[in-house]
C-alpha positions in Angstrom: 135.7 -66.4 63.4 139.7 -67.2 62.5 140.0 -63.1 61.8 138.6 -62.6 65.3 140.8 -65.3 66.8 144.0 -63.9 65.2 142.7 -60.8 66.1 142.4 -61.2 69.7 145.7 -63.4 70.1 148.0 -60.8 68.1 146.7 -57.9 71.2 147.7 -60.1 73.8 150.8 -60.8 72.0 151.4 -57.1 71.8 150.1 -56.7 75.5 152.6 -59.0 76.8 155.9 -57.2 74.9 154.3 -54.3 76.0 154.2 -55.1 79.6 158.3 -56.4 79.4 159.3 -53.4 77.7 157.5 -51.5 80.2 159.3 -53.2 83.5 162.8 -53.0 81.2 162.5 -49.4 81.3 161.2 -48.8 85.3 164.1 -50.6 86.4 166.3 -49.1 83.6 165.1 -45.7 85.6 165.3 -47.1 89.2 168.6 -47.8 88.5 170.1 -44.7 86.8 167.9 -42.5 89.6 169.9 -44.4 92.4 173.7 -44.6 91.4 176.0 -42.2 92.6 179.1 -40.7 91.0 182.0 -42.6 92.8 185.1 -40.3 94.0 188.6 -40.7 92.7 190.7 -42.6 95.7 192.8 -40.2 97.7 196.8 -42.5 98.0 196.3 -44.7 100.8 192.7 -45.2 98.6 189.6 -44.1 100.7 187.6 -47.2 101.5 185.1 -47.8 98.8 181.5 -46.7 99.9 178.8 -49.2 100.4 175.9 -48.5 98.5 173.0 -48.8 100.1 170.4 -51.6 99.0 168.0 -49.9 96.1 164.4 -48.9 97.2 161.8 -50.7 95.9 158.8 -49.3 94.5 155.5 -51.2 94.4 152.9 -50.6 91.7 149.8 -48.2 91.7 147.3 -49.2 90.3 144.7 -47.0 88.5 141.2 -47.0 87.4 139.6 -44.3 85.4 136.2 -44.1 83.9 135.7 -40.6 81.5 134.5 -39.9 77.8 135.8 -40.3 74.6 135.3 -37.5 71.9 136.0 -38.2 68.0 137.5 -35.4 66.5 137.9 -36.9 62.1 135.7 -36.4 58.7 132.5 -37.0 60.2 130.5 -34.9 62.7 131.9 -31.0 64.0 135.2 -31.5 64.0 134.9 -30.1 67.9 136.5 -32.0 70.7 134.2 -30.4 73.0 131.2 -31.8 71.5 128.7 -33.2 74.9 126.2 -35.1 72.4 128.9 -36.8 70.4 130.9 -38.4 73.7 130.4 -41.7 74.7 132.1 -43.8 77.7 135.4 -45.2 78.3 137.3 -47.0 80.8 140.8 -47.5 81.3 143.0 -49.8 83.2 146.7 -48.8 84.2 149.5 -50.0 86.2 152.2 -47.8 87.3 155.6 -48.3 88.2 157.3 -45.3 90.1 160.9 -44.6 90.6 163.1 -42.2 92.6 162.9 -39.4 90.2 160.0 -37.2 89.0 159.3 -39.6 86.1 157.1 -42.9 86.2 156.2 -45.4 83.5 152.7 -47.2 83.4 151.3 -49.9 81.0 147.3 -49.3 80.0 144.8 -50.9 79.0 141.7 -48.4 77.5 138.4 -49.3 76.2 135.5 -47.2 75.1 133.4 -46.2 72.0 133.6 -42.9 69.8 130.7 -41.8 67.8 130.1 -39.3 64.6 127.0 -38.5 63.2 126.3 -35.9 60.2 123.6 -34.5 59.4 124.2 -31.6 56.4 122.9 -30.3 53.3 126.4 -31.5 52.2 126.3 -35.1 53.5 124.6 -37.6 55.8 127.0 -39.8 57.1 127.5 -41.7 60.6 129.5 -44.2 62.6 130.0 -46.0 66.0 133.4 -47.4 66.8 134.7 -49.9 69.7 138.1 -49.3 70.7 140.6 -51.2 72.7 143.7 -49.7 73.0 147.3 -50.5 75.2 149.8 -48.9 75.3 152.9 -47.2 77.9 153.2 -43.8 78.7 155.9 -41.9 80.3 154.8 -39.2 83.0 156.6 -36.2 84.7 155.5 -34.5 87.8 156.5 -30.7 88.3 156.7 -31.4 91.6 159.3 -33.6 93.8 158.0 -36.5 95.5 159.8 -35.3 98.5 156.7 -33.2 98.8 154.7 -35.5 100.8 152.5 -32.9 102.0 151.8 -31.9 98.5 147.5 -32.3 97.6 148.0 -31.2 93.8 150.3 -32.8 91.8 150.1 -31.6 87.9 151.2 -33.9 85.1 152.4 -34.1 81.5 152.2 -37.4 80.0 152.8 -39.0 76.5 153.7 -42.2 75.1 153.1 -45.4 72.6 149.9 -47.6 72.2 148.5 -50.1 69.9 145.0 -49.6 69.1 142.0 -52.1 68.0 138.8 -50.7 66.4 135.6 -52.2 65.1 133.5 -49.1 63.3 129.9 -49.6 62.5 127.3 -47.6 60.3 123.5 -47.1 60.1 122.4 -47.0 56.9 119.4 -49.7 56.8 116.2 -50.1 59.1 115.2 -52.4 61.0 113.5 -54.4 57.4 117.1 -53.8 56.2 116.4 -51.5 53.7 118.9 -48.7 52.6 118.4 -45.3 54.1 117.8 -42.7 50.9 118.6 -38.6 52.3 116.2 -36.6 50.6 117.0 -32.8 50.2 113.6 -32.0 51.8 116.0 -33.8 54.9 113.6 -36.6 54.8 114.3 -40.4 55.0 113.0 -42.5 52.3 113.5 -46.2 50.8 114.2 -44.9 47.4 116.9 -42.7 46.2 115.3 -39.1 45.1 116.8 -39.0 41.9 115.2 -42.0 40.8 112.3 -42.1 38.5 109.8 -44.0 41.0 110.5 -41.6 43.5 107.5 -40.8 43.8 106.6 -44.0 45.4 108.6 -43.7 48.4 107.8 -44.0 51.8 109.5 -42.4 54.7 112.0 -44.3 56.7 112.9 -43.4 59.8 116.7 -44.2 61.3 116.5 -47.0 64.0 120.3 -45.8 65.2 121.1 -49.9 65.8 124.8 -49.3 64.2 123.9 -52.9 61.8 126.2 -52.7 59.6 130.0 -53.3 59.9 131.8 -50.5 58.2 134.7 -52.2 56.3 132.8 -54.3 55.0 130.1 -52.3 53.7 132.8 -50.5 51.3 130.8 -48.0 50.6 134.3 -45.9 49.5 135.9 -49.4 47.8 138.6 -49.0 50.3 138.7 -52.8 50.6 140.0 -54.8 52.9 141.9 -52.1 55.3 143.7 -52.8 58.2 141.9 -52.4 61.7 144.2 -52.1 63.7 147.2 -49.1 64.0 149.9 -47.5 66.1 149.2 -44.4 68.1 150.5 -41.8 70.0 148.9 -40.6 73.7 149.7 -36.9 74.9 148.3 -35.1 77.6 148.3 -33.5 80.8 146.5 -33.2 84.2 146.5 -33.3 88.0 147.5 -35.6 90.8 145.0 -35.2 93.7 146.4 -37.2 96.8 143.4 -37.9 99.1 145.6 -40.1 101.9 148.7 -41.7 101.6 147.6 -44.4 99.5 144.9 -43.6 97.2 144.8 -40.6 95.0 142.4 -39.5 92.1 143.5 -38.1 88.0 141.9 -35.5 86.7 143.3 -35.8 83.0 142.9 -35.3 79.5 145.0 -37.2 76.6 144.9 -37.0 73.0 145.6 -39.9 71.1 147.0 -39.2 67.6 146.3 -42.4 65.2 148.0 -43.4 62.7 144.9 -44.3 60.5 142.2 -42.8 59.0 139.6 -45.4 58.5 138.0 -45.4 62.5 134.9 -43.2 60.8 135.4 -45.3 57.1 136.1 -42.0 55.3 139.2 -40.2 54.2 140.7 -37.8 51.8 140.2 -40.6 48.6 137.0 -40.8 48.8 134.6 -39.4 46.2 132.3 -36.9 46.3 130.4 -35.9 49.4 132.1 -38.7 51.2 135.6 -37.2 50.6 136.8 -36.6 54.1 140.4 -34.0 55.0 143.8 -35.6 55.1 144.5 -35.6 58.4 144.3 -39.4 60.2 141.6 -39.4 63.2 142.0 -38.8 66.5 140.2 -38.6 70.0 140.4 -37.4 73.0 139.5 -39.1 76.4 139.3 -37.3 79.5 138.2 -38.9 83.0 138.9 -39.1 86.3 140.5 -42.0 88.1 141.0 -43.8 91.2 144.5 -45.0 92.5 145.3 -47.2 94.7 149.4 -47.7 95.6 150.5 -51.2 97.0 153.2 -49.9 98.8 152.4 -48.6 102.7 153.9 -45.2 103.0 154.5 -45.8 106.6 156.9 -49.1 106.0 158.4 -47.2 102.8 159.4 -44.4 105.5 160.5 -46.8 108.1 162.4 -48.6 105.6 164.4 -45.8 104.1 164.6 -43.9 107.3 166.6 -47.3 108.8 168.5 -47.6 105.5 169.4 -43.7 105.4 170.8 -44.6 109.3 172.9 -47.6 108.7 174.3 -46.4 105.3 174.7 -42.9 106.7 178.5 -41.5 106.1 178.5 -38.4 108.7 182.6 -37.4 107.7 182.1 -38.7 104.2 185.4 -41.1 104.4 183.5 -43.7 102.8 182.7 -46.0 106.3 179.3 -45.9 107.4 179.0 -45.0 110.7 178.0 -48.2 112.2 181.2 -49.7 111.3 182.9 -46.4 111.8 185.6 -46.5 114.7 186.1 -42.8 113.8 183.5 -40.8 113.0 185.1 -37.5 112.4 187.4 -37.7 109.9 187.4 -34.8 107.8 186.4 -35.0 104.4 189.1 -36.7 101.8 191.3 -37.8 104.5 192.7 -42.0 103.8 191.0 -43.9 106.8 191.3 -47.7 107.2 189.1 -50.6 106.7 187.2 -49.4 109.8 187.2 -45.6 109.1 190.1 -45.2 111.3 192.6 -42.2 110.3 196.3 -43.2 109.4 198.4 -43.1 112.3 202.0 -43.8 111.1 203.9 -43.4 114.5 201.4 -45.0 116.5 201.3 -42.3 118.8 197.0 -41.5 119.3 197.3 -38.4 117.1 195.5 -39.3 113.6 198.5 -37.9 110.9 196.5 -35.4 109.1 196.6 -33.2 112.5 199.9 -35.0 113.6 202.4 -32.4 114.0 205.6 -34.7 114.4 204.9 -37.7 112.5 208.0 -39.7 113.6 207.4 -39.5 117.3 209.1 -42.9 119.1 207.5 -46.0 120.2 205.9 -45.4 123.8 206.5 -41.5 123.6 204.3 -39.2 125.8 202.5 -36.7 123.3 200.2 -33.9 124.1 197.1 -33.1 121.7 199.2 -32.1 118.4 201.1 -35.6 118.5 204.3 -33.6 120.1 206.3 -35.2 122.1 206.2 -34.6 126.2 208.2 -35.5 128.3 208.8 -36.0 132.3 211.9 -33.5 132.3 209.9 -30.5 130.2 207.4 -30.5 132.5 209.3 -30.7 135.0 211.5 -27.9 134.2 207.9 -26.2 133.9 206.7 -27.0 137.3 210.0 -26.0 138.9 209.7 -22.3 137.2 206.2 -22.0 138.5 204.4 -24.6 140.0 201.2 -23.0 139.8 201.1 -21.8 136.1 202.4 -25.4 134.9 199.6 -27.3 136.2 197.6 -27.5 133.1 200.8 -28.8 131.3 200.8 -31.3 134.3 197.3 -32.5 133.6 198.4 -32.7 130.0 201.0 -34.7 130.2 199.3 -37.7 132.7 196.1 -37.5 130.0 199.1 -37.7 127.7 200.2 -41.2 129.6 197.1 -42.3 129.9 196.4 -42.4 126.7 199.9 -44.4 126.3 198.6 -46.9 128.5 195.5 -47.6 126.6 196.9 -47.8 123.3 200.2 -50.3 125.0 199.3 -51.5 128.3 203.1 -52.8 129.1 204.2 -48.9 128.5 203.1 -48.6 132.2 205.4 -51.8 133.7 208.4 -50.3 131.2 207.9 -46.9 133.2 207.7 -49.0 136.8 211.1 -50.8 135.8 213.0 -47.5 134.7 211.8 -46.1 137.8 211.9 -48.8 140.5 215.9 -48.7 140.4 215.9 -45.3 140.9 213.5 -45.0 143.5 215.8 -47.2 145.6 218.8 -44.6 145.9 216.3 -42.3 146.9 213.9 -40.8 149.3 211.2 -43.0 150.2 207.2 -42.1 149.9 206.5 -39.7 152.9 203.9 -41.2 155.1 201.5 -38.9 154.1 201.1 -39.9 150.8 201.5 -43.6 151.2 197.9 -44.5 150.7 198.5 -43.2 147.4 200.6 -45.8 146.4 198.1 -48.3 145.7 199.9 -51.7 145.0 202.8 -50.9 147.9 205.5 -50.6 144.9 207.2 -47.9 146.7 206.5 -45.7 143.8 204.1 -42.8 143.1 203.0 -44.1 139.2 201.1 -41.2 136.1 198.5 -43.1 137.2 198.3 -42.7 141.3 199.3 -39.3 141.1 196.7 -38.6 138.0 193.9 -39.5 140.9 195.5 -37.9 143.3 195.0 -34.8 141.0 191.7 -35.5 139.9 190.7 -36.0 144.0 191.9 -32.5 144.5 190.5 -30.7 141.8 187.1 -32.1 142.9 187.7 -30.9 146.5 187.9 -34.4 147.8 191.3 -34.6 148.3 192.9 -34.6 152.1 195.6 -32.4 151.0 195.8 -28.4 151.5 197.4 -26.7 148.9 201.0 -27.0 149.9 200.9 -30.3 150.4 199.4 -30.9 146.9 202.0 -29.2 145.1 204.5 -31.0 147.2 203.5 -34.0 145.9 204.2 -33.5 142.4 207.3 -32.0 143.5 207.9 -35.4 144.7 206.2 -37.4 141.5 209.2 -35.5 139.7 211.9 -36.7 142.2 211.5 -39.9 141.8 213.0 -40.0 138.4 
């Protein structure tokens, strides 16, 4: 009773460091599968990127019912063997990560059976099995397959194994079962001298008597219990987006060679090979995943958007005031390009970095001024148009970035407009608040009204007017 006791406590011992080691390692993986390679900071440094909150992967669980064939010193030696299988069942508990390997902790139980019947020996055994254990698995195929049906598998790993081997070698009277060569059954041994009283026995196959401890080999006292190694292979069959079936087969190489109580030291007939027992236990299984593929897509499809990096300067878009930097190019705290001059025009496409304070500059960051386009205008009116346009987008800009650029412009002009002409009457409704000055920004609608077609002016009296815009200076 104490042996079963310590028995029973030292598996869930091993069950429980099995089951730590086993969530050590998932996040071990979750973790390297998720980190990125940071870049090396450009000078200013590139704002550091956020990385986005790891995904979390629920468990699946699995439960597989198959058959477990004994492949040792007694029976065939086939793993194939249908008459020689018996049941098994097995528990597991996966955890997944990004990547195309997964961990899982099991928890197998089943029976394996030998029985030989030979003109060299008569031997047999029935032995229960519990047996946990991790194993790693790798799918060929990404997981960013989600149509995939077929998933095929390798898997190995570690286990612990428990076995319990029993023999038939008495009746149900409990008398010993003698193997005649005639292939009979009888209660006394044919080689001794009152054979001919014996009477024929017939096996009950009730497994009574507990291997070990019928020592038939005088192997003693030998340890039940033994480290293992589970490798195999199979196929992922995804029947919705939760539950999935195994097809699989796995070997488990044991480390002992006492599951059918015989081995290479034993003596005559009952002198087995030297290679430690094994078995094989192939099934199919049902898995269930605790994590809804729907949320998991929401979820990473809202975390892909508000970590997403579109010009890769290291601000996520959503905080983003500039979201088309090009690549490697020092941005602020808010993904802004460097703009040393202040002038609108981001430096990496800046083509005169040093422009002055409330300067007029066209799309390179050059400067523009009232008196080049002038000039322009006065060469030919109609070709200089665009550069018109260009330079009141140019002042608008101004305006926006330094709202008191437009009352400095009023002031420098206001004296001036004094010694000179006065707004003709036809364009005083253009002079909105009655300044006595045509601003970049009255004459920038005026513009805008004609180019629509909605202005009241013909073409002579348009151009007219930005001769005048230019006079008043």
């Amino acid at each position: 009773m104490n042996q079963t006791l310590q028995a029973v406590k030292s598996f869930f011992q091993a069950f429980t460091f099995q089951l730590f080691v086993l969530l050590l390692l998932c996040s071990s993986v979750s973790s390297f599968a998720q980190e990125a390679t940071p870049s090396t900071p450009a000078v200013p440094p590139v704002a550091e990127v956020k990385k986005p909150a790891k995904s979390i992967f629920l468990p699946i669980l699995s439960f597989a019912q198959g058959v477990m064939n004994f492949n040792g010193d007694v029976g065939y030696n086939k793993l194939n063997q249908p008459f020689s299988s018996r049941s098994g069942f097995q528990i597991e508990v996966q955890l997944q990560s990004a990547s195309r390997l997964s961990f899982a902790l099991f928890l197998l139980s089943g029976r394996v059976y030998g029985d030989e019947k030979t003109i060299k020996r008569n031997a047999n055994f029935k032995s229960s099995i519990v047996s946990e254990g991790i194993m790693l698995r790798y799918d060929f195929l990404s997981k960013k397959n989600d149509d995939q049906v077929i998933v095929p598998f390798i898997t190995a790993g570690l286990e612990y194994m428990f076995f319990r081997s029993k023999t038939d070698i008495k009746d149900a009277n409990g008398k010993l079962y003698q193997y005649w060569d005639d292939g009979s059954i009888r209660d006394i041994a044919q080689t001794e001298p009152n054979s001919d009283q014996a009477v024929n026995l017939y096996r009950d196959y009730s497994f009574e008597s507990d291997l070990r401890d019928a020592n038939l080999d005088n192997f003693g006292k030998y340890s039940t219990s033994t480290w293992g190694v589970p490798i195999g292979a199979g196929f992922r069959f995804n029947v919705s987006n939760r539950i999935s079936m195994h097809f699989s087969s796995v070997l488990h190489l044991t480390g002992t060679d006492y599951i059918d109580g015989m081995t290479d030291a034993g003596k005559g007939n009952r002198k087995g090979n030297e290679a430690n027992d094994k078995f094989i236990f192939s099934s199919v299984s049902l898995r269930f995943s605790l994590s809804s593929p729907k949320e998991s897509e929401k979820a990473s499809q809202i975390t892909a958007l508000v970590y997403e990096d579109a010009d890769g300067d290291g601000i996520t878009d959503l905080d983003d005031d500039s979201s088309g930097t090009p690549r490697n190019n020092p941005v602020t705290s808010d993904g802004k390009p460097y703009d040393e001059d202040n002038d609108g025009i981001p430096d990496y496409r800046d083509q005169e970095l040093k422009s002055s304070s409330n300067a007029v500059v066209n799309e390179n960051g050059v400067t523009i001024t009232e008196q080049m386009i002038e000039e322009k205008f006065r060469k030919d009116s109609l070709a200089s148009l665009p550069a018109v346009i260009e330079y009141l987008k140019g002042f608008d800009k101004l305006t926006k970035r330094n709202p008191g650029a437009e009352n400095t412009w009023l002031k420098e002009n206001s004296s001036k407009q004094k010694q000179s002409t006065p707004i003709p009457d036809v364009y005083t409704n253009l002079d909105n608040d009655k300044n006595g000055i045509i601003s970049p920004r009255e004459i920038s609608e005026a513009i805008d009204m004609y180019l629509s077609r909605q202005s009241p002016y013909n073409v002579t009296q348009f151009f007219e007017l930005i001769d005048f815009f230019f006079s008043q200076r």
